[in-house]
N, C-alpha and C positions, 0 to 999 in steps of 0.2 A: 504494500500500500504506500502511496507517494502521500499523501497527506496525513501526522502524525496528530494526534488530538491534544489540544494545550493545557495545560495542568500546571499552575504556576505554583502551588502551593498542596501540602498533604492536609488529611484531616478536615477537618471542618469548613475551614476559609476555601480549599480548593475545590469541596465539592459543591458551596456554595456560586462558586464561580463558575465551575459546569456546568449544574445547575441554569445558572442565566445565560450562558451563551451555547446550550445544546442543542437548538433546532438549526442554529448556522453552522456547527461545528460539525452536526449530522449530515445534513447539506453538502458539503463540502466534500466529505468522509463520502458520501455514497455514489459520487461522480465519478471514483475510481476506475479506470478503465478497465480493470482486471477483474474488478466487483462485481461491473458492467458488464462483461462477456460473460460469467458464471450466470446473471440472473437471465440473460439472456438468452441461454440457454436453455437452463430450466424450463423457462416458459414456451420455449418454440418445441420441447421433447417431451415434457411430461404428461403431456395430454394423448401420447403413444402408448402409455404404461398401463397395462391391465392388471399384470399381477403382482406379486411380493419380489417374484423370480427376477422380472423386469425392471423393478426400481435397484434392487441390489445387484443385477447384473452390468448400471453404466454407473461408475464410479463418481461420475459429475453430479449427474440427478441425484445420487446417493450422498453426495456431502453436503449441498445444502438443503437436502431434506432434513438430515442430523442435526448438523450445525443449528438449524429452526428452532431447534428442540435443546440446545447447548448437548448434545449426544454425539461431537465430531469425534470421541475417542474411540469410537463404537464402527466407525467407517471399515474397519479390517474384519469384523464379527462375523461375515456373512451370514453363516447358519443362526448365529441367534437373533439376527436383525429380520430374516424368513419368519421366524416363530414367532417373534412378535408381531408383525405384521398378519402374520396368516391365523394367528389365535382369533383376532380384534379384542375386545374390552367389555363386552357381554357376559360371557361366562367368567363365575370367581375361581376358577381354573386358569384362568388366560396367564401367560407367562405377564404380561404388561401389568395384568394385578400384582402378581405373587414378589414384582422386584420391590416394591416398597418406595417406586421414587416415578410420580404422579409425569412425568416428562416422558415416559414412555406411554403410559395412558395417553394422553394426547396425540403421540409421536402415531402410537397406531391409527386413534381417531381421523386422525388428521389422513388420512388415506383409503380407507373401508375398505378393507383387502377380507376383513374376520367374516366370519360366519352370520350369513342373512344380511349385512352391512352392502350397502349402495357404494361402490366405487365410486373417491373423489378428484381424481386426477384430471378430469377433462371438464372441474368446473371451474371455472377460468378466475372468479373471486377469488376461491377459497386458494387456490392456488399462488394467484398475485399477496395472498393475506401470508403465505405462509415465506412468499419469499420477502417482504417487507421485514418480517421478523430474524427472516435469516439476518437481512443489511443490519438490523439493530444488535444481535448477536455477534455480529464484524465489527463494529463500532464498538460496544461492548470489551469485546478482546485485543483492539484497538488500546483503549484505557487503560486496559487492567496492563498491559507492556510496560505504561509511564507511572501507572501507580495500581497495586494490585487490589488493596483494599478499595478503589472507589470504583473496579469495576464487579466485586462483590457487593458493594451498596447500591449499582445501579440495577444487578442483576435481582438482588433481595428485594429490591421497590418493586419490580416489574412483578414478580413472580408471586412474590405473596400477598400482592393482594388477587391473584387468580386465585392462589390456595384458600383464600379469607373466604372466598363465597362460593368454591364450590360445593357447598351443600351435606358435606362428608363430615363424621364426628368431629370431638375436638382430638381427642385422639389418634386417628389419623391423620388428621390434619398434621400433629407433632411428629406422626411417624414418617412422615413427607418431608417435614423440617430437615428429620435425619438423617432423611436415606438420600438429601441431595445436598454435595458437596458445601456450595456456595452460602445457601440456608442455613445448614449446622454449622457454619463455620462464624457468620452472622451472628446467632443467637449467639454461640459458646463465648463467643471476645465479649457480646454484650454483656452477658447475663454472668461475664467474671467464672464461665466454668473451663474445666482444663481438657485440652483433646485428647489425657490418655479415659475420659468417663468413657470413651468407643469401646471401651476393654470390658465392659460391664453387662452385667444384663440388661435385654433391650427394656425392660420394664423398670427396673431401676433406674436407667436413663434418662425415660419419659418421665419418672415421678422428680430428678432432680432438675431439667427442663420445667414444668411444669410449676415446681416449688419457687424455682428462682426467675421467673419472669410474672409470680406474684408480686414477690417481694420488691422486682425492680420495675415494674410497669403497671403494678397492681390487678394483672389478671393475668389469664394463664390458655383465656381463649383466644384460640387464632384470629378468628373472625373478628375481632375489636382491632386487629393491624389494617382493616379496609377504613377504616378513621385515617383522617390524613395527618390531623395533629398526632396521633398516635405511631404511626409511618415514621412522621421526623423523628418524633424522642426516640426510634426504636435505631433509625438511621444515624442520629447526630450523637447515641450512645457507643454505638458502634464504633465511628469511626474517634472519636475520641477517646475510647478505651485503647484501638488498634495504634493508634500515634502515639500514645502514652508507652504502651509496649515496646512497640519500633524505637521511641528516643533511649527507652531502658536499655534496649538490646545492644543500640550503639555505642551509647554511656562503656556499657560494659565489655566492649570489646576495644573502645579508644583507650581505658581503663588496663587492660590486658597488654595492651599493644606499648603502653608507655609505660609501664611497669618491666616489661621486657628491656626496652632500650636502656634500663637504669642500668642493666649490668655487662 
């Protein structure tokens, strides 16, 4: 990508500044000629695709289908990218249920390959909808190059308020939180917990999630993060815990580092 997204500052002040200059900086970010040839693509092929077989046999079509979905790690999988596709998200059997991390829900939805499910490849909206979210997932990984923490905060804004409403326990909801990289990682810096609780039972996890975003936001249901006041404090704790952290870490490796030159 030739145009690099600007970020003058970490933390708060820089996301504040994103923030205000994102629809030009997005703008700019998607005129990409290279961006431009992928989505162009996309849309002049995918309306060729009938099956699962089809979408993961062109490599193009197949990355920013994923990419859509933040699921570009998944591009090599092929047999499990078939399953999930070809299960769909009807039956509580479906592979896309049983991973625990709601972007493959979607990732299938978003194509109706499963079973009784209407193929959506040749519907030209739904299509353009999903490659618009690709550009914003490039942009996205864009940021996160120059600062890592504020393309987890633009990723956690986006995403959970889809988790907040769609309609699924609170529990689930938390178990979404967990099973998706960027989200657990969100909550953990805010809510001051440590990334070795992944080692623990998945139910003890949930109850200490759960415990400690009473304490620090004063509720423990997802669905109150589709509040926009609630969004920031959730956003602006975040990234001020993560800056606090990162200056720690520096502290103590300038600390190491000139302790050494003493001798």
């Amino acid at each position: 990508m030739s145009f690099q997204p600007i970020i003058p500052s970490d933390g708060i002040v820089g996301w504040n500044f994103l923030q205000a200059t994102y629809d030009k900086q997005f703008e700019t970010f998607t005129k990409d000629a290279v961006l431009q040839r992928e989505t162009d693509y996309f849309m002049e092929n995918i309306g060729n695709v009938k099956s699962a077989e089809d979408l993961v046999g062109d490599t193009r079509l197949l990355e920013v289908a994923l990419d859509a979905f933040g699921l570009g790690e998944d591009v090599y999988k092929k047999a499990f990218v078939i399953k999930v596709l070809q299960d769909g998200t009807s039956a509580d059997d479906a592979l896309a249920n049983k991973l625990g991390d709601d972007r493959y829900v979607k990732f299938s939805e978003a194509f109706g390959f499963g079973p009784g499910d209407t193929i959506k490849t040749g519907a030209v909206q739904d299509m353009a909808d999903l490659v618009f979210t690709n550009k914003v997932q490039a942009f996205e990984e864009a940021v996160g190059e120059q600062d890592h923490s504020m393309r987890v905060a633009m990723y956690g804004e986006r995403e959970l308020v889809n988790l907040a409403t769609d309609g699924t326990s609170v529990n689930t909801q938390w178990f979404n939180v967990m099973g998706q990289p960027a989200l657990r990682e969100m909550f953990e810096v805010a809510l001051g917990l440590p990334e070795s609780l992944s080692k623990i039972d998945l139910d003890q996890q949930l109850d200490a999630f759960k415990s400690k975003a009473e304490i620090v936001f004063g509720t423990s249901d997802i669905s109150e993060f589709d509040d926009p006041d609630m969004m920031n404090k959730l956003v602006n704790t975040y990234l001020a815990r993560q800056q606090i952290a990162d200056f720690s870490a520096s502290q103590s490796s300038g600390a190491t580092a000139l302790m050494l030159l003493q001798f």
